[in-house]
C-alpha positions as CSV (number, residue, x, y, z in Angstrom):
1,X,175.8,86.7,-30.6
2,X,179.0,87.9,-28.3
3,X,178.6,91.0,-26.6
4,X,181.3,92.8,-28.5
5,X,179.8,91.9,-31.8
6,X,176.4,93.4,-30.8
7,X,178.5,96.3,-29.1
8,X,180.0,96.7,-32.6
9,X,176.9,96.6,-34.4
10,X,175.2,99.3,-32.0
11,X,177.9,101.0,-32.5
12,X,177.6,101.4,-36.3
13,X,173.5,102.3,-35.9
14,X,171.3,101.3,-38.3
15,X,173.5,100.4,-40.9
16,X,172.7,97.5,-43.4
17,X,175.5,95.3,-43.6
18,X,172.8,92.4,-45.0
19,X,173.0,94.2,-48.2
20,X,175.2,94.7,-50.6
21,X,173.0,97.8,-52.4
22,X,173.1,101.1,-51.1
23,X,170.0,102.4,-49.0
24,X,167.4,104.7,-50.8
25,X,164.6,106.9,-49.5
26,X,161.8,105.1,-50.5
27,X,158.5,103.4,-48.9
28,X,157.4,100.3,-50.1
29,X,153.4,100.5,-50.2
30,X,150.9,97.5,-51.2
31,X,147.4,98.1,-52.0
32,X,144.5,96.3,-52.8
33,X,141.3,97.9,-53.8
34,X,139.4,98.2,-57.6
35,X,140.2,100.2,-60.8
36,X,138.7,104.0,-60.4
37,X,138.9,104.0,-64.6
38,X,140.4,101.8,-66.8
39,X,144.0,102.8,-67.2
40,X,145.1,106.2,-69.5
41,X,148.3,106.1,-71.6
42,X,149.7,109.8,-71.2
43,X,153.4,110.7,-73.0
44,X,155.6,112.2,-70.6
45,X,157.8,115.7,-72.0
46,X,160.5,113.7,-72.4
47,X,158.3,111.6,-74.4
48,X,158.6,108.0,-72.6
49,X,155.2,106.1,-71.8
50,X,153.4,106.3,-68.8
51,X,150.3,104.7,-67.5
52,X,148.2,106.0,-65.1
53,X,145.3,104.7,-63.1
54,X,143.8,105.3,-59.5
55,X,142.9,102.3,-57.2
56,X,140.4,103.0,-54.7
57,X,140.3,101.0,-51.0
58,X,137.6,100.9,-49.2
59,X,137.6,100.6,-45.1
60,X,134.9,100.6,-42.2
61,X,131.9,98.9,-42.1
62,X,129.1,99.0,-43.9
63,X,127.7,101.7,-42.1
64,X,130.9,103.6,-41.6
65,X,132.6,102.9,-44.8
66,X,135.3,105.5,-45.9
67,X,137.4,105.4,-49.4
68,X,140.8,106.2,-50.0
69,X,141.9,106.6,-53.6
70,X,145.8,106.1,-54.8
71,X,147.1,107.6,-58.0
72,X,149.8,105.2,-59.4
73,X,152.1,105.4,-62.6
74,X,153.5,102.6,-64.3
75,X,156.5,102.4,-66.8
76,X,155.4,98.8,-68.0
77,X,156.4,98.0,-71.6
78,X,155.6,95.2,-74.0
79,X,152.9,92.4,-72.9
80,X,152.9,93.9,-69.8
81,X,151.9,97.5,-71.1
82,X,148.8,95.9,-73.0
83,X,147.3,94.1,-70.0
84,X,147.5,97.0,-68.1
85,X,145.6,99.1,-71.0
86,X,143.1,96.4,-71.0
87,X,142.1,96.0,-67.6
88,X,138.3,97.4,-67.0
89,X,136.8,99.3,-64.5
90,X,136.1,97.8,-61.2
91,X,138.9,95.3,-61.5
92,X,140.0,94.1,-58.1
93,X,143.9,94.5,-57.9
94,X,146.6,93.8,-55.6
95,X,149.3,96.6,-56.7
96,X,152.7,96.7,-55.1
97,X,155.1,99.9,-55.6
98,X,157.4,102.6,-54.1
99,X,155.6,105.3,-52.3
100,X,157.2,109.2,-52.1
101,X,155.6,111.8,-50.6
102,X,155.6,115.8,-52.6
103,X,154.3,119.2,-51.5
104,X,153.1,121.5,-54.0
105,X,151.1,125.0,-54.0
106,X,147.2,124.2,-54.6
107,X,146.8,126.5,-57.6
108,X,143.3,127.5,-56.5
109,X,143.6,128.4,-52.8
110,X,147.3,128.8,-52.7
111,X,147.3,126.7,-49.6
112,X,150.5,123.6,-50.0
113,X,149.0,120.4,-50.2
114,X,150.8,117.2,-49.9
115,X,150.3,114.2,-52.3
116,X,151.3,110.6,-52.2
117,X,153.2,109.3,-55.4
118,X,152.7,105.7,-55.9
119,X,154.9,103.7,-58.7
120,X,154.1,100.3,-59.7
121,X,156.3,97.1,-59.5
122,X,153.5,94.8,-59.6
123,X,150.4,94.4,-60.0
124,X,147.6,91.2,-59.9
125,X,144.5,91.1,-60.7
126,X,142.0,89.1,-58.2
127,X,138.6,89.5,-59.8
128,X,137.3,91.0,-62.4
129,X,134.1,92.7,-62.7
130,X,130.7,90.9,-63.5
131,X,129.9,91.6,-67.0
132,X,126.3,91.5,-68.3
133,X,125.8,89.8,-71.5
134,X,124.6,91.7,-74.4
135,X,121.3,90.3,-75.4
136,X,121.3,89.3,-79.6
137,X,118.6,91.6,-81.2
């Protein structure tokens, strides 16, 4: 690269000229970690569909081992919509999605608490849980 094109591009800070679509505020987050519950179908006030599930991710050894559990929301529609519904408890998932941080007043303690907002793009599922057989009576 010349030294006056890198000039120029220093120049012009961290713009994006690989792009072509504007750039937006938002993290890109990836998670993997099992189903918390299966996931709830709520209606929004607008009244659209949303699903909502947490993913919980464990870290640390054995010994040591701490959890950190992420609410996600999903707009998925269709096919989609039903294998998210049917997914059980304990299901190991890789879920990626875009990550936005809010504040709001804890309605208890009136302290401001910040939470992480996760929504889905993907999601695969890499195991499912062990079910036991039901024994024929």
């Amino acid at each position: 690269m010349s030294a006056s094109l890198f000039r120029r591009n220093a120049a012009l800070g961290a713009r994006r000229a690989f792009s072509t679509t504007a750039p937006r505020p938002v993290a890109k987050i990836s998670i993997i970690g099992n189903l918390a519950d299966t996931p709830e179908l709520q209606e929004t006030s607008s009244g659209r569909e949303i699903i909502r599930y947490a993913v919980a991710s464990n870290s640390g050894s054995k010994n040591n081992r701490q959890t950190s559990w992420f609410r996600v929301a999903s707009f998925a529609e269709g096919p989609s919509r039903d294998y998210l519904l049917a997914l059980p408890k304990g299901s190991m998932v890789f879920v990626e999605g875009d990550a936005s941080m809010s504040t709001y007043e804890d309605a208890e303690s009136g302290k401001t608490r910040s939470s992480l907002n996760i929504l889905q793009r993907s999601i695969d599922v890499l195991k499912r849980p062990h079910q036991v057989p039901e024994e024929s009576q």
